[in-house]
TIMI-2910 file (N, C-alpha, C, CB; in pm, 1 decimal, decimal comma, always signed):
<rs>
+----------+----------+----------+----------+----------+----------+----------+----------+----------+----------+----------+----------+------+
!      n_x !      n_y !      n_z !     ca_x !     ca_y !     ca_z !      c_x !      c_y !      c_z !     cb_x !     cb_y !     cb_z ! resn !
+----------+----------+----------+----------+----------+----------+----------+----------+----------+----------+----------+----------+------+
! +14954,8 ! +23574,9 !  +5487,1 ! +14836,7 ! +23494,5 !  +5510,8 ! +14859,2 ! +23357,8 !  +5445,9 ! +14708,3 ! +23564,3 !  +5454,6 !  Unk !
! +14829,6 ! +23289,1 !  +5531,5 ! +14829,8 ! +23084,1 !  +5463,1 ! +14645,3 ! +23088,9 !  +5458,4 ! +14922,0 ! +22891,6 !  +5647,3 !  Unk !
! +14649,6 ! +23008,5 !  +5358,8 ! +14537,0 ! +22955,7 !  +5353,5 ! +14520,2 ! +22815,1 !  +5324,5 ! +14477,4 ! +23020,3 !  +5279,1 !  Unk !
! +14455,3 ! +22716,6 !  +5376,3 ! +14446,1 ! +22575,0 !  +5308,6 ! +14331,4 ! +22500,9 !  +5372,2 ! +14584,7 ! +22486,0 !  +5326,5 !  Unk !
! +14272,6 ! +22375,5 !  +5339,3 ! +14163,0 ! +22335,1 !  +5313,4 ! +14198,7 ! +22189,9 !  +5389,4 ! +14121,4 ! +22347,6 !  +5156,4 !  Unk !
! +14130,7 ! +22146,6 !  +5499,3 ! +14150,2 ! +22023,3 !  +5550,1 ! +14041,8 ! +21923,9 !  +5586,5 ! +14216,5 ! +22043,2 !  +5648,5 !  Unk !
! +14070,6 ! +21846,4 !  +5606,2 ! +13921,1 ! +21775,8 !  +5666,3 ! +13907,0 ! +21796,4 !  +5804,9 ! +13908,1 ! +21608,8 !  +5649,4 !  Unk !
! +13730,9 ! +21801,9 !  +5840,1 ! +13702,6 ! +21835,0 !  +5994,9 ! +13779,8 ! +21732,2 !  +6077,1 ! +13536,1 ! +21826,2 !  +6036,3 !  Unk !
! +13798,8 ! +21610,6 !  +6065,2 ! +13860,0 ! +21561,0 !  +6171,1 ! +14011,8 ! +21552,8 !  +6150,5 ! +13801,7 ! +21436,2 !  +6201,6 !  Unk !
! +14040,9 ! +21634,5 !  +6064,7 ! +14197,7 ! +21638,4 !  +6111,5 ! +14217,1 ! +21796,9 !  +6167,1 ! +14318,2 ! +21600,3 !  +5963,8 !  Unk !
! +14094,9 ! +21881,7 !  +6161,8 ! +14109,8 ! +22028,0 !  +6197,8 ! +14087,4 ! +21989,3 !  +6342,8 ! +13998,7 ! +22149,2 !  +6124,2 !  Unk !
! +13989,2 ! +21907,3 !  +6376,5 ! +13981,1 ! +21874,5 !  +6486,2 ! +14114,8 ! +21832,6 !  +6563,2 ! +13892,2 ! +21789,6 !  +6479,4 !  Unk !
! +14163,9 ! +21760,1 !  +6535,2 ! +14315,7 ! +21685,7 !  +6629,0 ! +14375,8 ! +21770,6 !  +6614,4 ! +14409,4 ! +21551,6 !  +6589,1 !  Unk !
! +14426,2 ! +21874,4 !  +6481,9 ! +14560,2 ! +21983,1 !  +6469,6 ! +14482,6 ! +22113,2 !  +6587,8 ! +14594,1 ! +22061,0 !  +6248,0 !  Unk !
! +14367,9 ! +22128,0 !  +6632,9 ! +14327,6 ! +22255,2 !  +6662,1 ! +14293,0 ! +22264,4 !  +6811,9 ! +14214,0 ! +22293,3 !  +6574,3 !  Unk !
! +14284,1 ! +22051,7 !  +6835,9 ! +14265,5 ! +22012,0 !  +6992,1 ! +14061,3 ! +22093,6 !  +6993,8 ! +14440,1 ! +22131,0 !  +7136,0 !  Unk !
! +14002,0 ! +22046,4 !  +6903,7 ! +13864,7 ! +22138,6 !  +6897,2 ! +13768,9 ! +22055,8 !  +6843,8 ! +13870,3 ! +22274,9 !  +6804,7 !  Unk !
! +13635,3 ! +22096,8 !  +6827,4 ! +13491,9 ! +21966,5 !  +6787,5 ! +13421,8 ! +22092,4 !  +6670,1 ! +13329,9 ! +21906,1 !  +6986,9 !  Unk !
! +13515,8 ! +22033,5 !  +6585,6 ! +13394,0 ! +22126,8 !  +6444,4 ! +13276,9 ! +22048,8 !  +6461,4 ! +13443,1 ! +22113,5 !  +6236,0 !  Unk !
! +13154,2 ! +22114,0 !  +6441,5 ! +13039,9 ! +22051,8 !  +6429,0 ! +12995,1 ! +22181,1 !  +6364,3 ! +12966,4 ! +21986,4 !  +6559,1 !  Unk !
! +12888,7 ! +22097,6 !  +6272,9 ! +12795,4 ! +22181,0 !  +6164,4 ! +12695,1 ! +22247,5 !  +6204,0 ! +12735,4 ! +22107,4 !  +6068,7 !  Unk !
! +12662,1 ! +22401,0 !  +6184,8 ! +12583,1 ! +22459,9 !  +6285,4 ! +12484,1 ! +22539,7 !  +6152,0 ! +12684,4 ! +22569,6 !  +6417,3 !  Unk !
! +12334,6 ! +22580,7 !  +6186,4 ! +12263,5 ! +22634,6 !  +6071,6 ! +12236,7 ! +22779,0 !  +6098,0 ! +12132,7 ! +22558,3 !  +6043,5 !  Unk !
! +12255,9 ! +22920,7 !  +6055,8 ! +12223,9 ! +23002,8 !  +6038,7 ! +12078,2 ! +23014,4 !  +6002,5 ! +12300,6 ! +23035,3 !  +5981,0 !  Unk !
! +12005,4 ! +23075,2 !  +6072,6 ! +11841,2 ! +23027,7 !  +6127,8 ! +11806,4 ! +23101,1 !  +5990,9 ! +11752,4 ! +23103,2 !  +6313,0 !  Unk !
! +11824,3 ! +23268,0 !  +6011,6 ! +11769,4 ! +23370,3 !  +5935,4 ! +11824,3 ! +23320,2 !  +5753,2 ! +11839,5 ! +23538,3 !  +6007,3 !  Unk !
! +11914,4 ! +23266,2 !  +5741,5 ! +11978,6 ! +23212,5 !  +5620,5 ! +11951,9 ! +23061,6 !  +5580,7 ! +12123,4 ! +23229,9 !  +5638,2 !  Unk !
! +11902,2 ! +23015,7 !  +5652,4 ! +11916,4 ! +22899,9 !  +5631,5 ! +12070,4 ! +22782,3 !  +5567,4 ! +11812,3 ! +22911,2 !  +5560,1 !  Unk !
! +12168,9 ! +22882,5 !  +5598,3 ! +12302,3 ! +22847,2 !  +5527,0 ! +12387,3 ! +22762,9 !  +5650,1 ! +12392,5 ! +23003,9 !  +5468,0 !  Unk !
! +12442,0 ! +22654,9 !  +5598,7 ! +12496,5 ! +22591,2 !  +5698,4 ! +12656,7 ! +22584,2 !  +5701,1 ! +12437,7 ! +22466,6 !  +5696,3 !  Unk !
! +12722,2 ! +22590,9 !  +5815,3 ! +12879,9 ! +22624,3 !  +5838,1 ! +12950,0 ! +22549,1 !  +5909,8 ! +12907,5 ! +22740,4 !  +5895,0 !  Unk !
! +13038,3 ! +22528,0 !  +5939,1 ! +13109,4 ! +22410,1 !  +6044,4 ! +13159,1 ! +22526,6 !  +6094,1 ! +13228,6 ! +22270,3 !  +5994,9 !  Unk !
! +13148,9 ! +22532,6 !  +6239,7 ! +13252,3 ! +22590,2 !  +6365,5 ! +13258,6 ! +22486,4 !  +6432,7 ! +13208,9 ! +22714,9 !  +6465,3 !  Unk !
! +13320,8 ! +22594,4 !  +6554,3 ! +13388,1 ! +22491,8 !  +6686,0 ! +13351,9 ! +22613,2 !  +6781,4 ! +13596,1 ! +22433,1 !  +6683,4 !  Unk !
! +13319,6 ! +22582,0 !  +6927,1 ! +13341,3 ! +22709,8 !  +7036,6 ! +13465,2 ! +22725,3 !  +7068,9 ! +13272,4 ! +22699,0 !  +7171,8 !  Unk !
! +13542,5 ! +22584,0 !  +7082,9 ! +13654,0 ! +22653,3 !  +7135,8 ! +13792,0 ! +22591,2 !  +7023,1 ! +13669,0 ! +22610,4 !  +7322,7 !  Unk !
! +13959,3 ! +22666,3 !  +7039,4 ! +14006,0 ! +22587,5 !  +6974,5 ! +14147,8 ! +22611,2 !  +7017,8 ! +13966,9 ! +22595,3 !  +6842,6 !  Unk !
! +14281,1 ! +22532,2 !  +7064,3 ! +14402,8 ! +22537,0 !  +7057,0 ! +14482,8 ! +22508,9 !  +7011,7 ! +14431,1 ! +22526,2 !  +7099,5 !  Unk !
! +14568,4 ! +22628,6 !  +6939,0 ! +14717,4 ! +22603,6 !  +6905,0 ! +14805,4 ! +22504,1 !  +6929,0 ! +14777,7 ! +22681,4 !  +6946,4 !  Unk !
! +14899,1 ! +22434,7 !  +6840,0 ! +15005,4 ! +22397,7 !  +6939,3 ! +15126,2 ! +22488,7 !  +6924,2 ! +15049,9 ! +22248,2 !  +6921,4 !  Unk !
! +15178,2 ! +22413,4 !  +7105,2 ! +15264,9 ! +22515,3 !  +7145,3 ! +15345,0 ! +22553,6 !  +7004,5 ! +15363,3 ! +22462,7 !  +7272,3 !  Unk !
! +15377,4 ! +22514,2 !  +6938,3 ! +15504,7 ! +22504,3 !  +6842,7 ! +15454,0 ! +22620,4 !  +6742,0 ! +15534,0 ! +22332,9 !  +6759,6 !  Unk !
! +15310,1 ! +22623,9 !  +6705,4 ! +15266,8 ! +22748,0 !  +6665,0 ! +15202,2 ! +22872,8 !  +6712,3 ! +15213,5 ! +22723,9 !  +6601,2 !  Unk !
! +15225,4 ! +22867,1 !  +6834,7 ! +15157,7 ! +22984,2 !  +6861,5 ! +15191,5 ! +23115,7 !  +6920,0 ! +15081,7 ! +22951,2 !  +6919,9 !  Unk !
! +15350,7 ! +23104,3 !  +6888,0 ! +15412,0 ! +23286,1 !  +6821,8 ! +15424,0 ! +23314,4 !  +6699,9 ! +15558,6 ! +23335,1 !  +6852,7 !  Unk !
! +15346,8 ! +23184,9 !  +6589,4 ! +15387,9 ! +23252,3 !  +6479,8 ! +15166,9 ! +23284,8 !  +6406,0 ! +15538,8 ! +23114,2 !  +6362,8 !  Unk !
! +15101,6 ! +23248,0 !  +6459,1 ! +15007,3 ! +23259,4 !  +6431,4 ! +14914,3 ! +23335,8 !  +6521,8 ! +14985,5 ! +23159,8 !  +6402,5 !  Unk !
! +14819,7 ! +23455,2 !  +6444,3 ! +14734,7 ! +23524,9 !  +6511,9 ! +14578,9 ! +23465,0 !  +6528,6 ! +14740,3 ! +23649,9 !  +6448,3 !  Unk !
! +14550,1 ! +23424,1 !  +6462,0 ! +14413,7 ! +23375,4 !  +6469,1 ! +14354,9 ! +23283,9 !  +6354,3 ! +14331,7 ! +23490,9 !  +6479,3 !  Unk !
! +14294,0 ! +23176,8 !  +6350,3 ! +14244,0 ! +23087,7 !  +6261,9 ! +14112,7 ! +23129,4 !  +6221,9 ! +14244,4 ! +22958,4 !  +6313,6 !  Unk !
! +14062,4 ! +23147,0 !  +6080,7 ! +13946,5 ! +23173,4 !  +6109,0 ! +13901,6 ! +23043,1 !  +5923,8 ! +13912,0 ! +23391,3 !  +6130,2 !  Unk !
! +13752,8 ! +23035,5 !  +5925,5 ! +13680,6 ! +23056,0 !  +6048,5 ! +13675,8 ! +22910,9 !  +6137,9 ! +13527,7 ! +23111,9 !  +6008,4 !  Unk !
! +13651,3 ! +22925,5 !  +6298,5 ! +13655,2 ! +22829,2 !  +6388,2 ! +13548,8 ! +22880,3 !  +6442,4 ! +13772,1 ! +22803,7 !  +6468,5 !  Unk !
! +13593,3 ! +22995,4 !  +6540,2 ! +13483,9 ! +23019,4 !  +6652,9 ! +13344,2 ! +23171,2 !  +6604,2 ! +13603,9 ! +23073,8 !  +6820,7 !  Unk !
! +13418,8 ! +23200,3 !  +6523,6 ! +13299,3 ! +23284,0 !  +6400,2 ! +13213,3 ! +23225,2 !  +6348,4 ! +13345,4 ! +23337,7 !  +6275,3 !  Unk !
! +13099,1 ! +23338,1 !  +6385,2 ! +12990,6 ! +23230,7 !  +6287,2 ! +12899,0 ! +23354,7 !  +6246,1 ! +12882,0 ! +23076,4 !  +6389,6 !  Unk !
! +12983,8 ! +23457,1 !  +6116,6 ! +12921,5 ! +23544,1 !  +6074,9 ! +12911,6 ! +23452,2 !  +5921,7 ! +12991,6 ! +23696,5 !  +6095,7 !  Unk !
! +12776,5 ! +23430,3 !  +5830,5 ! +12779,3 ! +23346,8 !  +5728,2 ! +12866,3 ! +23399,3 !  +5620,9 ! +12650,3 ! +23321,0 !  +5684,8 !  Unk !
! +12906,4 ! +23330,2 !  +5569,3 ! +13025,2 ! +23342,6 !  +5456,8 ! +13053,7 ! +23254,9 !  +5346,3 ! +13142,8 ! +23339,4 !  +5515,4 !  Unk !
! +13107,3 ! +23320,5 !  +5235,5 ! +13082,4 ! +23243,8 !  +5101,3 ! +13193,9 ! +23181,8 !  +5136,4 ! +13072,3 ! +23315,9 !  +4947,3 !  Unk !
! +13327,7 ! +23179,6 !  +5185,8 ! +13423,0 ! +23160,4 !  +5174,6 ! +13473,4 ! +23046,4 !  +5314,1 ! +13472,9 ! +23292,0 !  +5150,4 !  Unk !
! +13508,1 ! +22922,1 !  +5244,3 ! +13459,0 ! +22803,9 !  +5320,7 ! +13586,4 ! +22762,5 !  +5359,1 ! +13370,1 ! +22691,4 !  +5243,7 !  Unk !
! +13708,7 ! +22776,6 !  +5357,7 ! +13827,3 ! +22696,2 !  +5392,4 ! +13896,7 ! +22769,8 !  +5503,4 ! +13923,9 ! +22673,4 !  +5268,8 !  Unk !
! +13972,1 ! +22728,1 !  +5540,5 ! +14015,8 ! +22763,5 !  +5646,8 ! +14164,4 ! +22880,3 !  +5627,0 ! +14036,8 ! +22623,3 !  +5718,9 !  Unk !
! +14141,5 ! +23000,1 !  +5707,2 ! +14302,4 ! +23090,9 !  +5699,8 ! +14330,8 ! +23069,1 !  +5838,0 ! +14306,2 ! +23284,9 !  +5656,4 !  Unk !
! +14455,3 ! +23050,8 !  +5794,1 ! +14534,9 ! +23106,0 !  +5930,3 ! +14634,7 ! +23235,7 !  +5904,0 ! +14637,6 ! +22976,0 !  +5993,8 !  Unk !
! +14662,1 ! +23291,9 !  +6009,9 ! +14695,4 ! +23454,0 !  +5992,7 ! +14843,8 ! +23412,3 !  +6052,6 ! +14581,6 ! +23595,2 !  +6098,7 !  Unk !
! +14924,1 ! +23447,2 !  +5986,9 ! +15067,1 ! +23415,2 !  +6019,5 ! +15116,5 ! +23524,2 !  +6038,2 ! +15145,8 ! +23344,2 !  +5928,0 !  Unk !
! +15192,8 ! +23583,3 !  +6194,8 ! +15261,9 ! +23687,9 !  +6174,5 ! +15423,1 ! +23694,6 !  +6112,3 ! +15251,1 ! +23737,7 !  +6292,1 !  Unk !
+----------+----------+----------+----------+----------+----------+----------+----------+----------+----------+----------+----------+------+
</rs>
């Protein structure tokens, strides 16, 4: 597992995706996703899934993993 911490508009250009800040109604807790998001080609036999992007279960845990196989 990698883990590391970037800014939205560079997650944006590396992910080809539109983080925007979204509010959890029942929580009132607010999160940055994206609906959609792509790899580049160059990574994407070595990575399973980025999270969080297109999840939006609330979470203490704010930076970004990527799952490296």
């Amino acid at each position: 597992m990698l883990e590391f911490t970037i800014p939205v508009q560079q997650a944006n250009e590396l992910l080809n995706a539109n983080f925007t800040s979204y509010i959890h109604e029942s929580t009132n807790t607010a999160m940055i996703r994206t609906l959609s998001y792509a790899l580049p080609a160059a990574l994407e036999e070595h990575v399973s899934y980025v999270y969080p992007t297109t999840q939006y279960v609330v979470s203490t845990h704010l930076s970004v993993t990527a799952y490296i196989d």
